[in-house]
C-alpha positions, 0 to 999 in steps of 0.5 A, a space after each residue: 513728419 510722414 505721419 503728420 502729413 498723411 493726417 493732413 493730407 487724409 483729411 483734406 483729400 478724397 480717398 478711395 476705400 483701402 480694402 476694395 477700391 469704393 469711391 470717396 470712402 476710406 473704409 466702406 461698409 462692405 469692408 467694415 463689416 469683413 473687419 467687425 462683423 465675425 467673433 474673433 476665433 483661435 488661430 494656430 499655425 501648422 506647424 505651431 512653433 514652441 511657446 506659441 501662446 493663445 492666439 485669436 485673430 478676428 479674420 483670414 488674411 485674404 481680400 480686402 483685408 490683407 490689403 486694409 493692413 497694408 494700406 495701413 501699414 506700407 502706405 501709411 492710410 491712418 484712417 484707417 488706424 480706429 477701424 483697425 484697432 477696433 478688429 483688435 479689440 474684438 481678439 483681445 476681449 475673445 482671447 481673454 473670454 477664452 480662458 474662462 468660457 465666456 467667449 467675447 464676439 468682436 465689437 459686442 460690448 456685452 463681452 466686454 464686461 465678461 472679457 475683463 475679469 475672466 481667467 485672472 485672479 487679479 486686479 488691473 488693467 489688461 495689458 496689450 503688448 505689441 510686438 516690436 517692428 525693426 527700427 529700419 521698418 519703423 524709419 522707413 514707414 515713417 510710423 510704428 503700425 502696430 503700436 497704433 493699432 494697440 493704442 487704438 485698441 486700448 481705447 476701444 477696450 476703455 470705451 467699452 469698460 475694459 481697463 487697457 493700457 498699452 505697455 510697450 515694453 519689447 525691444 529688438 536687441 539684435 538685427 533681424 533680416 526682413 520675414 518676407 520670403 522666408 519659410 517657418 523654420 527660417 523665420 524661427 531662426 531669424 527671430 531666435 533671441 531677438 527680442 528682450 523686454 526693456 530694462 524696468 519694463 518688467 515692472 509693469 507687466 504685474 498690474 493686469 493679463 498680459 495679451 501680446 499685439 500684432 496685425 497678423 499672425 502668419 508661422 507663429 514665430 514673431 509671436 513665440 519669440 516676444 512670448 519667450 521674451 516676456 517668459 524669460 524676463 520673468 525668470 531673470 529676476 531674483 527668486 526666479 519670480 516675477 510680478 506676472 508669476 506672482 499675480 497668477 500664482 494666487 490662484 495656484 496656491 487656493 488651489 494647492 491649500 485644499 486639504 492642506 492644514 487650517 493656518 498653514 500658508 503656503 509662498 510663492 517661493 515653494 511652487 516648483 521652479 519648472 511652474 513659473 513657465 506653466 504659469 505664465 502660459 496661463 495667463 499670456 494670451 495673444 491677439 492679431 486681427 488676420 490669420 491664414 484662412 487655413 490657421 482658423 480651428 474650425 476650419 480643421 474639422 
């Protein structure tokens, strides 16, 4: 009821711009131009937590736009919500571009083509996978933010001719307490098992690359969980296998046929067990749209 009065009411009322203040525009130019105007980058925290995934964010937390994702996702300015999936488009495209050299620069459609296909053997949708907000927050919000940013990302990646969908397959199994105030190795342990992929959600998860979804990456560790969450669901099922392991093994087994003997065929079942976590790490990917300044590589040097 929240949201569909805030659609209402952002309609029919003048805003202000949600990022610096500007009169009569929800997002100005100067604004729009810190979201969509920079390539997306890799991001890591120090220190980076145990099964962190590939993270790319699109710009530093600070300004206007830690004040955009929290107009968006405190005050409920869902005006917001295309410019915002948008930004998290560009760091999906890139995360994906990563792996195969391409690289793709938010907002360009000419990395959209490239983002598609490169580092995945096979067919289908990419697949974004947004990390799932507490139910309290959810209720509180009266809106899941970062689910809507993911749907908007999604068409902007169709919009552009990257087959996207959102799978929304994790799910909070335990309450966790609220991350504000908390350091890096409290957040760990606040957020140690409690997510799981929802049952027959792992189902999905074979059609495409798999690219986990958050507004913000700050220690890692909300990332690194739903990462470990997808993980494990891979490794529960018979066989130790899954879709996503079976898709990204296609590669591994060309590769392990060089020098083998013509005809000899080789089964997902003979890679080594210890392989199906490498190769998920392969092929999982994660994109946010802000990261602490200091998070960015470049600035490493």
């Amino acid at each position: 009821m929240r949201g569909w009065w805030q659609d209402l009411t952002d309609l029919v009322l003048p805003a202000d711009c949600a990022g610096c203040g500007a009169p009569r525009t929800a997002l100005c130019p100067r604004c729009r131009a810190t979201l969509h105007g920079s390539a997306a980058r890799r991001v890591r925290p120090v220190p980076e937590p145990a099964g962190l995934p590939v993270v790319h964010a699109v710009a530093p937390y600070a300004a206007e736009v830690r004040a955009l994702l929290l107009a968006h996702k405190e005050r409920g300015a869902l005006t917001l919500t295309g410019a915002l999936g948008t930004a998290l488009a560009g760091a999906v495209r890139a995360s994906l571009g990563a792996d195969g050299g391409a690289g793709a620069h938010a907002g360009a459609d000419r990395g959209a083509h490239a983002a598609g296909s490169a580092g995945w053997p096979g067919r289908g949708p990419v697949l974004l996978v947004p990390v799932p907000s507490a139910r309290w927050a959810v209720r509180a919000r009266g809106h899941d933010p970062v689910r809507r940013m993911a749907l908007a990302a999604a068409g902007e990646l169709r919009r552009t001719g990257t087959a996207a969908r959102v799978a929304a397959v994790l799910r909070q199994r335990r309450a966790v307490a609220d991350q504000a105030g908390l350091d890096a190795r409290r957040r760990l342990e606040n957020l140690a098992g409690a997510l799981e992929v929802s049952p027959g959600g792992g189902r999905l998860l074979g059609a495409g690359p798999v690219v986990l979804v958050d507004d913000l990456m700050t220690t890692g560790a909300s990332l690194a969980e739903a990462a470990r969450a997808l993980r494990e669901a891979g490794l529960s099922r018979p066989e130790g296998r899954t879709a996503v392991y079976e898709a990204a093994t296609r590669e591994g087994r060309e590769e392990r046929r060089i020098g083998a003997p013509p005809g000899r065929r080789e089964s997902v079942q003979s890679a080594p067990e210890n392989a199906v976590p490498n190769a998920l790490r392969r092929i999982l990917h994660a994109a946010v749209i802000a990261a602490p300044h200091d998070s960015f590589e470049m600035n490493r040097n």
